[in-house]
C-alpha positions as CSV (number, residue, x, y, z in Angstrom):
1,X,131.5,36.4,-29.5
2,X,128.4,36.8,-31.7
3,X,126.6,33.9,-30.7
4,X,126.9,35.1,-26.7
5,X,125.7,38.4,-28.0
6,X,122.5,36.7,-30.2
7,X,121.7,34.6,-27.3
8,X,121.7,38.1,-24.8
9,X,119.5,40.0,-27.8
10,X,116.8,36.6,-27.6
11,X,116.9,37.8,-23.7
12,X,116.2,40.9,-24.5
13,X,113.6,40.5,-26.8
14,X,111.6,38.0,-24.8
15,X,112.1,40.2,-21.6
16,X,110.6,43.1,-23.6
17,X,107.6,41.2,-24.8
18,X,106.5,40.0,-22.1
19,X,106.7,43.3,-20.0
20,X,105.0,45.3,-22.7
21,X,105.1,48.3,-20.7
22,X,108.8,47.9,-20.5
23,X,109.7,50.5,-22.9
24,X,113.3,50.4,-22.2
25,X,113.9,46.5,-22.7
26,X,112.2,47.2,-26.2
27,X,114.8,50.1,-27.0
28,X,118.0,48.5,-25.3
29,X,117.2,45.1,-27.6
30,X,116.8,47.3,-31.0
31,X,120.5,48.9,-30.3
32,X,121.7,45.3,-29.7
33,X,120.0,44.3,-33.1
34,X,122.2,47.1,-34.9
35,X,125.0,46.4,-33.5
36,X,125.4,43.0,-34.2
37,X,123.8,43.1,-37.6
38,X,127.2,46.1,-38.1
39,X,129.7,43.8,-36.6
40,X,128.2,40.3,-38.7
41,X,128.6,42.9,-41.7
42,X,132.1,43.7,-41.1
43,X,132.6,39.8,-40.3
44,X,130.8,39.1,-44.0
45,X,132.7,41.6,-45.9
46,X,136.0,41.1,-47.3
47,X,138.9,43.7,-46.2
48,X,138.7,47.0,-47.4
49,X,141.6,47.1,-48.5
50,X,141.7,44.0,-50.9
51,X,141.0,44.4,-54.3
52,X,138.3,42.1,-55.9
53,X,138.8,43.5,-59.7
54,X,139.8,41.2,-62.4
55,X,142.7,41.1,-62.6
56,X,143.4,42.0,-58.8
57,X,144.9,39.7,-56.5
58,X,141.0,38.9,-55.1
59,X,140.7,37.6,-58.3
């Protein structure tokens, strides 16, 4: 889940700090920061497909 994923990205991140010259770890922990800011997005975000108009049945 996201929370496994978060704790893996604080990994990451504390791996690439303190190996500066690490300039993978750095890389591979910004790609895990975009993906799971995308996928908490699409977890925040109602369906697509649902309509939140007046009048709509979001409404």
């Amino acid at each position: 889940g996201l929370r496994l994923r978060l704790v893996d990205l604080k990994r990451q991140v504390e791996a690439a700090i303190s190996d500066p010259g690490e300039i993978d770890r750095g890389e591979q922990a910004l790609a895990m920061m975009h993906e799971i800011a995308a996928d908490a997005r699409g977890l925040l975000q109602p369906p697509r497909d649902y309509d939140w108009a007046p009048g709509g049945p979001g409404w």
